[in-house]
C-alpha positions as CSV (number, residue, x, y, z in Angstrom):
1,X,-20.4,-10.2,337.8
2,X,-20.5,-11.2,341.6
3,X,-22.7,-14.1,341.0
4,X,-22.5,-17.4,341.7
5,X,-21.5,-19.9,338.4
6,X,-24.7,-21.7,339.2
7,X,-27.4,-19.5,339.3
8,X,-26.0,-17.1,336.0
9,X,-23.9,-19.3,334.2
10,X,-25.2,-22.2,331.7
11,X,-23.2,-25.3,333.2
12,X,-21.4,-26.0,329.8
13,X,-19.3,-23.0,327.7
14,X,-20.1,-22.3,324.6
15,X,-16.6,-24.2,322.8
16,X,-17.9,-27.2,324.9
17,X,-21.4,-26.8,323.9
18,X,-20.4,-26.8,320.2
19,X,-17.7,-29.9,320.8
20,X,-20.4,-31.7,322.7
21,X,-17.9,-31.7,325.5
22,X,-18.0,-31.7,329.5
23,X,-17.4,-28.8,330.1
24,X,-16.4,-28.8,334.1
25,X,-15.3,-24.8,335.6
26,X,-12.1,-24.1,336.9
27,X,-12.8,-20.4,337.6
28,X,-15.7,-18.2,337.1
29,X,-15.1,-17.1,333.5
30,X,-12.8,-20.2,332.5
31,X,-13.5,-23.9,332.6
32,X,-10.6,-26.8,332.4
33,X,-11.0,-27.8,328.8
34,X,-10.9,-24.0,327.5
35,X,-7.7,-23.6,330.1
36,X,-6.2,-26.7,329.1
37,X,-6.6,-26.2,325.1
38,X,-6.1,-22.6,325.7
39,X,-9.2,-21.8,324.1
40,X,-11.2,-18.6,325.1
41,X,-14.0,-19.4,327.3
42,X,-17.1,-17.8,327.1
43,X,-20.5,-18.2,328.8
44,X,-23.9,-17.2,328.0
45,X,-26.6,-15.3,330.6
46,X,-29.6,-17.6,330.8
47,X,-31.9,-14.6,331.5
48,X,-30.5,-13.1,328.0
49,X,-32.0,-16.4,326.6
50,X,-35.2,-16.6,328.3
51,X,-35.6,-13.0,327.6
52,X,-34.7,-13.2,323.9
53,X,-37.5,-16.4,323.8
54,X,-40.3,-14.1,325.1
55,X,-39.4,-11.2,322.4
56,X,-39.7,-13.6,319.8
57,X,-42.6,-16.5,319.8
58,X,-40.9,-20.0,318.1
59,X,-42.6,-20.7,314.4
60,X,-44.9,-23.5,316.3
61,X,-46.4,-21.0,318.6
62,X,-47.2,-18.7,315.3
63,X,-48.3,-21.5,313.2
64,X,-50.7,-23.1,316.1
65,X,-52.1,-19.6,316.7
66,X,-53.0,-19.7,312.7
67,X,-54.5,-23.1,313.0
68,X,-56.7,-21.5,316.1
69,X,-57.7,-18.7,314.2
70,X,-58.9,-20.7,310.8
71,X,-60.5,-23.0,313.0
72,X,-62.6,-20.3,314.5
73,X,-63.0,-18.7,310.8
74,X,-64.4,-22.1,309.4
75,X,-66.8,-22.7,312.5
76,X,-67.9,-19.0,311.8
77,X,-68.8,-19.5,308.0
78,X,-70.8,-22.7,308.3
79,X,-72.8,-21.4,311.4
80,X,-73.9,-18.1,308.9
81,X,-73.8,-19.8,305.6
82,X,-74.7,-16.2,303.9
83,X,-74.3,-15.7,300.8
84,X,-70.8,-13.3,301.2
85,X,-69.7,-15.6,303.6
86,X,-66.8,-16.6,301.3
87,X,-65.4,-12.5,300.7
88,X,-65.8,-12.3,304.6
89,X,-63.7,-15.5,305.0
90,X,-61.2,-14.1,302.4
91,X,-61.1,-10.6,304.4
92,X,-60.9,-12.4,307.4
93,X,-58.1,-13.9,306.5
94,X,-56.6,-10.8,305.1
95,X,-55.7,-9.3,308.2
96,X,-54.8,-12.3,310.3
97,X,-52.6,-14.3,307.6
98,X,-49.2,-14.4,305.3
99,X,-49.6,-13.1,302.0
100,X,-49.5,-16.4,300.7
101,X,-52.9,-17.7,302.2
102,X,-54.5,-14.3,301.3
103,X,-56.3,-15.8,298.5
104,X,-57.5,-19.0,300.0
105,X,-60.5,-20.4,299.7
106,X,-61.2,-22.9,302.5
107,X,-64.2,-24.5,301.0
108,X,-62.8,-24.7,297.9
109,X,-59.3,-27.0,299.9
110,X,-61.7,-28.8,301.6
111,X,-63.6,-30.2,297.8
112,X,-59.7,-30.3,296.2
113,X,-59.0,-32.6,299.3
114,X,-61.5,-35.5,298.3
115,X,-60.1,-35.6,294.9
116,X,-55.6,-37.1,295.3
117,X,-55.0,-35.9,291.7
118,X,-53.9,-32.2,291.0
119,X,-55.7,-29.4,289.4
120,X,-58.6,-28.7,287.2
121,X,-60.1,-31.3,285.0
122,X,-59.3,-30.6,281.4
123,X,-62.3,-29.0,279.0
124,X,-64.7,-31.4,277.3
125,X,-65.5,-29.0,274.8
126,X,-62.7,-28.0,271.5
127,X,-61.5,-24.5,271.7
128,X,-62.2,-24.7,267.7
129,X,-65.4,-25.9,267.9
130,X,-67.9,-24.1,265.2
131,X,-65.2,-22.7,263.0
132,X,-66.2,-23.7,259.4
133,X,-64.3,-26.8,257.9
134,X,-62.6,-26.6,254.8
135,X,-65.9,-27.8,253.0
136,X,-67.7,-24.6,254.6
137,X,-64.8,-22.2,254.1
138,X,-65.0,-23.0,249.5
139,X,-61.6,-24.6,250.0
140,X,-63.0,-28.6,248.9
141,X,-66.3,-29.1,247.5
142,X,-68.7,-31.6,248.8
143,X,-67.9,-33.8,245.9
144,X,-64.8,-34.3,246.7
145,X,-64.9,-34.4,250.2
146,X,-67.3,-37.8,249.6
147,X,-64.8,-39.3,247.1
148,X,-62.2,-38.7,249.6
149,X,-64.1,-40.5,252.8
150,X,-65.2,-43.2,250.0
151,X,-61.0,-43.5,249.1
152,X,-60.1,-44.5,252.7
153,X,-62.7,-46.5,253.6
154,X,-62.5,-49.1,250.2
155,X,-58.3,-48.6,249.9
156,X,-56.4,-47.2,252.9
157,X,-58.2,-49.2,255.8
158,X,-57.3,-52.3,254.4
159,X,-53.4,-51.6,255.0
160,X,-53.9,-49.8,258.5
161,X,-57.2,-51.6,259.6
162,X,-57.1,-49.5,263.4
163,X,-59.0,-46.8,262.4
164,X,-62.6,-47.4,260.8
165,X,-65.5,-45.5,259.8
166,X,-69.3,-46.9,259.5
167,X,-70.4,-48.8,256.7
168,X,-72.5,-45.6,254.4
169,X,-71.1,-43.1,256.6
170,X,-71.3,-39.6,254.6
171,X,-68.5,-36.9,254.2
172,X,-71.1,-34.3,255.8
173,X,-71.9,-36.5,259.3
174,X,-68.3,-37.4,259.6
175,X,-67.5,-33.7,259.4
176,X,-70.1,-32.6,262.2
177,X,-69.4,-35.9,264.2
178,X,-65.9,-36.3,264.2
179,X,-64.5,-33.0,262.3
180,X,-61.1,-33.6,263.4
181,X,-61.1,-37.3,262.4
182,X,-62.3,-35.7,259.0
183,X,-59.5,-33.3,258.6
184,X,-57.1,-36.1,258.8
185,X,-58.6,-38.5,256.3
186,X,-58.8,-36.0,254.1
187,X,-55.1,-34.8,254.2
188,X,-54.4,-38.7,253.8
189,X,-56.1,-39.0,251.1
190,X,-55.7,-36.1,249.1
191,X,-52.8,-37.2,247.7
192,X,-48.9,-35.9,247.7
193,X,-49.6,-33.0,245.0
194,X,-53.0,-31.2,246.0
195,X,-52.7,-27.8,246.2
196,X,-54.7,-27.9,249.7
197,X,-52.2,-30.1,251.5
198,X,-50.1,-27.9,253.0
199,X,-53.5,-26.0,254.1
200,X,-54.8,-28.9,255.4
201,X,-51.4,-30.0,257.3
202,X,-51.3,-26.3,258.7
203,X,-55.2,-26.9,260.0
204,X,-54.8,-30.3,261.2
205,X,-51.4,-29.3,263.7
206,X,-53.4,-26.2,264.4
207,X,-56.2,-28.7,266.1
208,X,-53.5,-30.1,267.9
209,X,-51.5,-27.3,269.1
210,X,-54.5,-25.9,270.5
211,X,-56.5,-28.9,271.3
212,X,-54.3,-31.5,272.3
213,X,-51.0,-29.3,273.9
214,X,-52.1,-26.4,275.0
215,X,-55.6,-27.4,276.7
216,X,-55.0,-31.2,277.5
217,X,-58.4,-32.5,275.5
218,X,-58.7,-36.0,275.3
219,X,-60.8,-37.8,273.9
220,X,-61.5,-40.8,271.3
221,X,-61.9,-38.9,268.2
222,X,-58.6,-36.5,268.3
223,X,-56.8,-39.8,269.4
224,X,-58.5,-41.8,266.2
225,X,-57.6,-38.9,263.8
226,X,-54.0,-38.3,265.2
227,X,-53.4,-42.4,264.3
228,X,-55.0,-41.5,261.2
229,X,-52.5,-38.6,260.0
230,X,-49.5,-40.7,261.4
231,X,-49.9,-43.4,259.9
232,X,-49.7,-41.9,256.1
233,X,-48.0,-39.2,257.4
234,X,-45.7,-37.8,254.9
235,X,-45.3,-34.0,255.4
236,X,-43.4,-32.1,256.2
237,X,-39.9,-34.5,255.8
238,X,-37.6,-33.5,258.8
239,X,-34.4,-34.5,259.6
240,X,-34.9,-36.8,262.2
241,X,-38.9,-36.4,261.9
242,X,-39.1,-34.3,265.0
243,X,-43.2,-33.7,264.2
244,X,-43.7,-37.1,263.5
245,X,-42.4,-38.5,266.5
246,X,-44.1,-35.8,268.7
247,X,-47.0,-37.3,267.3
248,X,-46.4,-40.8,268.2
249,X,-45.5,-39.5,271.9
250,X,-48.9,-37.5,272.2
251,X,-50.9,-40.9,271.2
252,X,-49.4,-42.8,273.7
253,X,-49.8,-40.3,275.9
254,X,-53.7,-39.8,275.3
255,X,-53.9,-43.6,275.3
256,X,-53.0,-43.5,279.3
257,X,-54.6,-40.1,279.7
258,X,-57.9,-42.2,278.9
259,X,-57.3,-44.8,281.0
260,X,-57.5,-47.2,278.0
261,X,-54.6,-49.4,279.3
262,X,-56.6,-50.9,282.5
263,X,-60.5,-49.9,281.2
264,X,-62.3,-52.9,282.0
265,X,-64.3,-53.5,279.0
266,X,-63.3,-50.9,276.2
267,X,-65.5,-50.6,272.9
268,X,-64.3,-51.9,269.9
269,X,-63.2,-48.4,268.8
270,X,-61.0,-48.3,271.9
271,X,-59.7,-51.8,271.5
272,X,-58.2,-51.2,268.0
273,X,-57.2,-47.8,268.8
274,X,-54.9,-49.5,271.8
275,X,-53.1,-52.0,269.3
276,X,-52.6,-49.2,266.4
277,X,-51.0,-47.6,269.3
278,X,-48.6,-49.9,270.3
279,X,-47.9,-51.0,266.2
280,X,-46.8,-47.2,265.2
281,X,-45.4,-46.4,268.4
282,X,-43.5,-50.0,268.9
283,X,-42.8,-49.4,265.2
284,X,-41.7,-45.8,264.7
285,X,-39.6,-45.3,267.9
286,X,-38.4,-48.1,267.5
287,X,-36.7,-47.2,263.5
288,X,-36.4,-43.8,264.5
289,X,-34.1,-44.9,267.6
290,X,-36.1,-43.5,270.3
291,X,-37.4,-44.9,273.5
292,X,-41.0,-46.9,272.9
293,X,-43.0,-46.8,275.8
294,X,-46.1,-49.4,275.0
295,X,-44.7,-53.3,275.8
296,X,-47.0,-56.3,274.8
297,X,-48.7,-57.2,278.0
298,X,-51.8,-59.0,278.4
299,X,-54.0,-55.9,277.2
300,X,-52.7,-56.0,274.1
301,X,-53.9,-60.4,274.0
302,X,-57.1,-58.9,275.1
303,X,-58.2,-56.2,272.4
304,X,-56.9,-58.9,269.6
305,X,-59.0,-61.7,270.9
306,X,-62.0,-59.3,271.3
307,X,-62.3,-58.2,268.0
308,X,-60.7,-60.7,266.5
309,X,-64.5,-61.9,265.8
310,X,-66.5,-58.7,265.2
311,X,-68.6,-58.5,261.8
312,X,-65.5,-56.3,260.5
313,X,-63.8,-57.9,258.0
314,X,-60.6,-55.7,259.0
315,X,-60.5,-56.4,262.5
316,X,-59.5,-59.8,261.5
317,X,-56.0,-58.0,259.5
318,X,-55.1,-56.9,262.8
319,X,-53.7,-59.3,264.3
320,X,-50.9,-60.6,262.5
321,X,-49.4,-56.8,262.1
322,X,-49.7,-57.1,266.4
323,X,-47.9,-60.5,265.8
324,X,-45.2,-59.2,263.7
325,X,-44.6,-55.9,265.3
326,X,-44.0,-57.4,269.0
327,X,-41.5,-60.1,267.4
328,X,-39.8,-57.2,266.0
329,X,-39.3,-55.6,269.6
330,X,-38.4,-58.5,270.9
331,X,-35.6,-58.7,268.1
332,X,-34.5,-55.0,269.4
333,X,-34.4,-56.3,273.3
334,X,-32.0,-58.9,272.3
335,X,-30.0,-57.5,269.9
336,X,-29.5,-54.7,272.7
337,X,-28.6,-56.7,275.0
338,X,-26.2,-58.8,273.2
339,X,-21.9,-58.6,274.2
340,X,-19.6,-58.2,272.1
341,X,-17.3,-60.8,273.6
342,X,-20.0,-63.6,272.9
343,X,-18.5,-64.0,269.4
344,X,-19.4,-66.4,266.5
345,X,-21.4,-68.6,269.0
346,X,-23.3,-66.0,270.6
347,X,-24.8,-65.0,267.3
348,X,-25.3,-68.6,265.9
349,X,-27.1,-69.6,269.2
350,X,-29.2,-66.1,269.2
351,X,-29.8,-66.1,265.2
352,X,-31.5,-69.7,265.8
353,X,-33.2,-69.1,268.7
354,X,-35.2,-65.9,267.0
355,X,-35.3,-68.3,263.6
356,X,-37.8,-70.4,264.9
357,X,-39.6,-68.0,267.1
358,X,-40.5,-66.3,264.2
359,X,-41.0,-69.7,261.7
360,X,-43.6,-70.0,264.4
361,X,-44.8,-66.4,264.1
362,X,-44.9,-66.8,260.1
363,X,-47.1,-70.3,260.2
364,X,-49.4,-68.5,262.1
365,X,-49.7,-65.7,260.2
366,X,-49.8,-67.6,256.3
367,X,-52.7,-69.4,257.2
368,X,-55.1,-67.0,256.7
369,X,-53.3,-64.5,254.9
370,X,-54.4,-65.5,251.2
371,X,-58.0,-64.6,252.1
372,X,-57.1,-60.9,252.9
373,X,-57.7,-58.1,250.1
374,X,-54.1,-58.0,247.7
375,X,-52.9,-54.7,249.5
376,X,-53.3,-56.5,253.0
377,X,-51.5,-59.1,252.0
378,X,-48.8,-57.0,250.4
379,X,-48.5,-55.0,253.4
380,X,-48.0,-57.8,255.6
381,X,-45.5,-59.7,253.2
382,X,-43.6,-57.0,253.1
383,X,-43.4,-57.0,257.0
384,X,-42.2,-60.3,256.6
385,X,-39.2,-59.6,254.4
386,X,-38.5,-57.1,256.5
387,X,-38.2,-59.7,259.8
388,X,-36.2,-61.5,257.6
389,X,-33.9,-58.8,256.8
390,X,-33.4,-58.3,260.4
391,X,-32.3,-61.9,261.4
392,X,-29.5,-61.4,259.3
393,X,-28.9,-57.7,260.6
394,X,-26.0,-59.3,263.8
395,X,-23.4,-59.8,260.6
396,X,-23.2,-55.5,259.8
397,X,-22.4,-55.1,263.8
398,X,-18.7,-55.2,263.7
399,X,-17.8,-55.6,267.0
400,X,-19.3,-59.2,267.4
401,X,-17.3,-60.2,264.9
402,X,-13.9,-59.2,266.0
403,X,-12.1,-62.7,266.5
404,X,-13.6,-64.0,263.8
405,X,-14.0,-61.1,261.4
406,X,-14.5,-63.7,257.9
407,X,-16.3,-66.2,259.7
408,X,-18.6,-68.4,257.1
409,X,-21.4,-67.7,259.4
410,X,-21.0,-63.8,258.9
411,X,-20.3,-64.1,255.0
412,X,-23.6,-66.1,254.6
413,X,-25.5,-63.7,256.7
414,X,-24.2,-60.6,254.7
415,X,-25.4,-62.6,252.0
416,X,-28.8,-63.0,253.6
417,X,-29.1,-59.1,254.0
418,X,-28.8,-58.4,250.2
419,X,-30.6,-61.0,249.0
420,X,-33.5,-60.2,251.6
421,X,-33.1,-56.6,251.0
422,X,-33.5,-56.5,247.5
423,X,-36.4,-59.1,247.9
424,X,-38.4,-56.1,250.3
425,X,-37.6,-53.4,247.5
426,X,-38.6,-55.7,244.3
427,X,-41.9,-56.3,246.4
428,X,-42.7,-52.7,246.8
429,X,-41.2,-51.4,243.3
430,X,-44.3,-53.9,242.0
431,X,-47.0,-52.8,243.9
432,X,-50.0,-51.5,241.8
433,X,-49.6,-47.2,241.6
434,X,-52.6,-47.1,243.5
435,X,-51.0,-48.9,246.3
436,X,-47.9,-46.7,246.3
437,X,-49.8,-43.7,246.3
438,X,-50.8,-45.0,249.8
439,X,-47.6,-46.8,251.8
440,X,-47.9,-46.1,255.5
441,X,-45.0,-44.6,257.0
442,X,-44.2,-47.7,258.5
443,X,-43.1,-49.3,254.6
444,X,-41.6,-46.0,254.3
445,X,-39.0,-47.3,256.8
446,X,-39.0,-50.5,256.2
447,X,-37.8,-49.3,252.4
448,X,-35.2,-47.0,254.4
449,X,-33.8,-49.8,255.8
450,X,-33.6,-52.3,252.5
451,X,-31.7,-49.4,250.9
452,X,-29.1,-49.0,254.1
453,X,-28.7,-52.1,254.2
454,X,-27.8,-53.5,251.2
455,X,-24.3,-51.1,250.2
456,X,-23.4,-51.8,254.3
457,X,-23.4,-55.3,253.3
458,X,-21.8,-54.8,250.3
459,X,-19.1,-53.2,251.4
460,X,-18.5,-55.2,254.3
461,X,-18.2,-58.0,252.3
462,X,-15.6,-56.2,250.0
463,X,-13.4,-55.6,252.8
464,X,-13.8,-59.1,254.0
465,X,-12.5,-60.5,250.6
466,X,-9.8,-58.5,249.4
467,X,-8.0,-58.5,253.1
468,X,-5.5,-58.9,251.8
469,X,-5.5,-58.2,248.3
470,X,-5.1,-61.1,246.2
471,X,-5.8,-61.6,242.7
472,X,-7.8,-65.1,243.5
473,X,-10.7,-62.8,245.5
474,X,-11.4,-61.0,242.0
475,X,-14.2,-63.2,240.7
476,X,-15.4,-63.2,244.1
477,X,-15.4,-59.1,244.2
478,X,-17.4,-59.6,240.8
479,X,-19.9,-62.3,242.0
480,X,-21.2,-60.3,245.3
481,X,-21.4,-56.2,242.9
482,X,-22.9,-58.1,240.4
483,X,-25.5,-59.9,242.8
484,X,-26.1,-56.8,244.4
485,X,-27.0,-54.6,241.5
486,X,-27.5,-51.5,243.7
487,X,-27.4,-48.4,241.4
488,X,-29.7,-50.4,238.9
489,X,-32.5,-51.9,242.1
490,X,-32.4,-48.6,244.0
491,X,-32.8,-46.3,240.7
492,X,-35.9,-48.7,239.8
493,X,-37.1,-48.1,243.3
494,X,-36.9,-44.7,243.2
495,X,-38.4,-44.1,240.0
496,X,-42.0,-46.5,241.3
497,X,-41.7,-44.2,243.9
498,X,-41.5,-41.0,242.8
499,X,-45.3,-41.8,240.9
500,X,-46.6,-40.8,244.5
501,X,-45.2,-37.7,243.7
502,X,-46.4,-36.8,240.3
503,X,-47.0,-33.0,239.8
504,X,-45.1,-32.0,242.7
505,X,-42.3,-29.2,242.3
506,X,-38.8,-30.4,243.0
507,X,-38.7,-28.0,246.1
508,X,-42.2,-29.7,247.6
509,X,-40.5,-33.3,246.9
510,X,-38.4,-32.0,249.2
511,X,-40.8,-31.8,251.8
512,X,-42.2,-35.0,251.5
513,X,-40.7,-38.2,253.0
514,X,-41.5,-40.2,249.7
515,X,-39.6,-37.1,247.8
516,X,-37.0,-36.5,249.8
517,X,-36.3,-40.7,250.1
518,X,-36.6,-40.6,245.6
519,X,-33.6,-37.9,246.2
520,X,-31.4,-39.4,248.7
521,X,-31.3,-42.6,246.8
522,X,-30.2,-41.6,243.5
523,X,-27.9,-39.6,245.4
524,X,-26.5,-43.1,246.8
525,X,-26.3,-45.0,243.4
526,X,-24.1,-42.2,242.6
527,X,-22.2,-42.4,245.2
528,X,-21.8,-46.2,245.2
529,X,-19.3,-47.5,242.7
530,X,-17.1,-44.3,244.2
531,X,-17.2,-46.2,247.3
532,X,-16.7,-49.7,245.2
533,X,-13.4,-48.5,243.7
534,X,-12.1,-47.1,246.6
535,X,-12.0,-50.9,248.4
536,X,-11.0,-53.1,245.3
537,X,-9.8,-50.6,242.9
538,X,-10.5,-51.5,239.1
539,X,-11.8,-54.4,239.1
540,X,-11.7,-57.1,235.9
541,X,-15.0,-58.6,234.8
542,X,-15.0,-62.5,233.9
543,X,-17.9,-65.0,233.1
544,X,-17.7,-67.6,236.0
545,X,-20.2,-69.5,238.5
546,X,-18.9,-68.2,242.0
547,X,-19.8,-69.8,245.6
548,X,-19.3,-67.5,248.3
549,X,-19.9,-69.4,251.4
550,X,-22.4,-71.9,250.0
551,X,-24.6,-68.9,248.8
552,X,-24.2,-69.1,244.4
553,X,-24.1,-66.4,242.0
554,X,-24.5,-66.4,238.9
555,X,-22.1,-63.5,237.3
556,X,-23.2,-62.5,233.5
557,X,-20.3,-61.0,231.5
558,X,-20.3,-57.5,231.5
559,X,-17.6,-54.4,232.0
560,X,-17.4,-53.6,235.8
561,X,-18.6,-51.4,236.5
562,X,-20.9,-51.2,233.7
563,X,-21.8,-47.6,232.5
564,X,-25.4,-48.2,231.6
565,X,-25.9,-49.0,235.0
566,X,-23.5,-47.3,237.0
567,X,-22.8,-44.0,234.8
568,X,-20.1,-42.5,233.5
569,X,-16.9,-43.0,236.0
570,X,-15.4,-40.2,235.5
571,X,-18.8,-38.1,237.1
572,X,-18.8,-40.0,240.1
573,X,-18.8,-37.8,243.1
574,X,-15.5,-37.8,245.5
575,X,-16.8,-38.2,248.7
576,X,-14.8,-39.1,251.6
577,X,-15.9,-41.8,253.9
578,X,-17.3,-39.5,256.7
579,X,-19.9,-37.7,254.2
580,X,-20.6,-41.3,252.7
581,X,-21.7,-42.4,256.4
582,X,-23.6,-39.2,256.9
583,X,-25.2,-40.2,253.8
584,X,-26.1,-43.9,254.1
585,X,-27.0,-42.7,258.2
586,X,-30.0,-41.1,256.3
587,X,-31.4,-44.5,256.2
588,X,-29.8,-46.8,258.3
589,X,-30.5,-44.3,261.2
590,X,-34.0,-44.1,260.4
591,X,-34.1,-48.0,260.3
């Protein structure tokens, strides 16, 4: 090229360009860093560039010329307003414009645009609206339909007092009202052996499939329904209650789908279907060891002291399960929180603070609770026992325990498990059969966990005392099996239980939480003195007065362990220590 460096070539190569380098020539195809480096130097024709720029507009040119021409498109359309005007816009567009702004509508951006959230509203209307109810289809007869509505309102509201119905409202205007709402008291109610329930259970997740997943309704009666069904929800019994605890998600879900966490002034409907809300979510996660969403925050103060007054009699039973429930989370927060390397101290210090939290909790709570129907006050006693239980839960968690692993403080606390343990199942084995027939899912846990606990305890115990082996920790072996009495308390439970189930096939027990709990439990008092022997070997019976750790038991001479109780010996079933975890997990998982 016989052209000056100047005027042709770029002042900077392109190796110096890409170093960021001064790039200063030496020749006409060579510069001093490329000569010096030995690199090659090469140089690039500024009219190639400017050339190569006009062939091919930059994206900002294209996209401004788009702008231009939807500009002129949009000035166009309101000046005609015509009826076609938006096919003309859209054929307009077709030849001008990407594929992907084909099928734009421009009016229809500009309306999207005042609104920040995404999408379409979800339908008002049910997708299942007009189909016959099980009353229309033959399936239950108007008689029984009334007794049913009639069963919930007089017995089931008064242990889950969230959800009510009117005073003389009818089986026939609930079900054209509120026909979900209807579907769930009646699968409630029916009781663990009808022949519809498994019907009725397919109908009432067919509602929510459709309804609640699949087109995004929301509104007051699916939510009231769904708190219905979960809270006696029994059916079907899952490993790790999958269903159920979709359920639980989807309520507190629709709770802030509503808008019924910061709605100024919600009705009383709204109020108590907030605080059922945060009691089976708080509840349930919490047991079934899942993340809870709901906290207590000033909304939950709120809904209590609004309807804390209301001419409901069962508004007034609400409050104290609130109470109770948020204590309870606040016992998870701490106990998660808590280090291992905070010892015997840590727990003393954390066991008294919580004590007298919840002494304060408890005064509250027994001042009124004598004037509440018997099955209110059974339901909340039992709560009770169960908080109790749980102050005592820091002595199974090994690791807090490791430099002082037969502390006095842990012994009593083990202690304090199976002694409040047994307490929450002798309180539920003598509930009335009608009142069985009806525990809420959430006693259903609170049994899972009595029934955990207790052989943990046990057994922890056992290990503590005959570590080493000596001959003087005998009577002390005997005092704390015979204190215990597991096979004999759990077999009584089970058996009070299993009336829920009358009339049920041993498969359909199975697929029923109640059922499938009756099973797993005999299933432990088999397993039980297996595990017994395995720690202290045979162990000698005597008639004595033993004191572990200030706590007295009174030991009645018998043959340890005794075959009434515990069965024949020789049938117990071998299981190693893994299955026996897997086992026990059944219930200490779901607690």
């Amino acid at each position: 090229m016989n052209v000056t460096i100047s005027t042709v070539k770029r002042r900077a190569c392109v190796a110096c360009t890409t170093a960021k380098a001064k790039c200063t020539p030496q020749a006409v195809n060579l510069c001093q860093r490329c000569a010096r480096l030995g690199k090659s130097c090469t140089y690039l024709d500024l009219p190639q560039i400017k050339r190569k720029h006009k062939a091919a507009p930059s994206r900002v040119e294209v996209l401004e010329k788009k702008v231009d021409q939807l500009t002129s498109q949009l000035a166009a359309l309101t000046r005609q307003n015509g009826p076609d005007t938006s096919n003309q816009l859209t054929n307009n567009l077709g030849s001008s414009c990407d594929p992907e702004l084909d099928s734009t509508n421009i009016v229809a951006l500009l309306e999207v645009a005042q609104d920040p959230s995404h999408g379409l509203n979800p339908p008002t209307s049910s997708i299942l609206e007009g189909q016959p109810s099980i009353v229309d289809q033959g399936l239950l007869s108007e008689a029984e339909a009334e007794r049913l509505v009639m069963t919930f309102h007089t017995d089931l509201v008064s242990t889950f007092p969230f959800v009510l119905i009117a005073n003389g409202e009818t089986a026939a205007r609930l079900r054209d009202r509120e026909p979900f709402l209807f579907l769930c008291i009646v699968a409630v109610t029916m009781g663990s052996a009808h022949p519809l329930r498994k019907i009725v259970a397919e109908e009432i997740m067919k509602h929510i499939t459709l309804r609640v997943v699949a087109r995004s309704e929301r509104n007051l009666e699916l939510f009231r329904g769904l708190l219905v069904y979960i809270a006696w929800y029994s059916y079907p019994a899952e490993r790790y209650h999958p269903q159920l605890l979709l359920l639980v998600q989807l309520c507190v879900s629709m709770l802030y789908d509503l808008g019924l966490h910061r709605k100024p002034s919600p009705n009383l409907d709204e109020q108590r279907v907030l605080l059922g809300t945060y009691w089976l979510s708080v509840g349930l996660c919490g047991t079934l060891g899942r993340p809870v969403i709901m906290k207590h925050d000033v909304r939950i103060d709120e809904c209590i002291e609004g309807i804390i007054s209301t001419e409901h009699l069962s508004d007034r039973w609400i409050a104290p399960f609130i109470h109770l429930q948020s204590f309870l989370a606040t016992v998870d927060e701490v106990y998660a929180s808590m280090q291992s390397s905070g010892g015997t101290v840590l727990v003393q210090v954390t066991r008294g603070s919580l004590q007298r939290k919840f002494d304060s909790v408890r005064e509250c709570i027994e001042k009124d609770i004598s004037s509440y129907p018997s099955s209110t006050e059974n339901a909340i006693r039992t709560e009770i026992k169960y908080v109790e239980m749980r102050l005592e839960e820091l002595s199974l968690r090994g690791e807090l325990w490791i430099a002082e692993p037969t502390s006095a403080v842990r012994t009593t606390m083990l202690v304090g498990v199976i002694q409040r343990s047994k307490e929450l199942i002798h309180m539920v084995k003598n509930l009335p059969v009608s009142e069985i027939a009806h525990i809420t899912i959430s006693t259903s846990a609170r049994i899972c966990a009595a029934v955990g606990y207790i052989p943990t305890a046990v057994l922890t115990l056992l290990n503590l005392i005959t570590s080493p082996i000596d001959s003087s920790m005998e009577a002390q072996v005997q005092a704390v099996v015979d204190a215990a009495e597991y096979p004999k308390v759990v077999t009584e439970l089970a058996n009070a239980l299993e009336t829920k189930c009358e009339g049920m096939s041993a498969a359909d027990k199975e697929t029923d939480i109640v059922g499938s709990l009756c099973s797993k439990m005999r299933l432990l008092a088999r397993c039980y003195p297996y595990q017994i022997r395995a720690i202290v070997g045979s162990a000698p019976s005597q008639e004595s007065m033993i004191a572990v750790h200030n706590n007295e038991f009174a030991v009645t001479p018998q043959v340890w362990p005794d075959g009434s109780t515990y069965g024949d010996l020789d049938d117990m079933f071998p299981i190693d220590d893994i299955q026996w975890d897997s086992l026990l997990s059944d219930f200490t998982g779901f607690s």
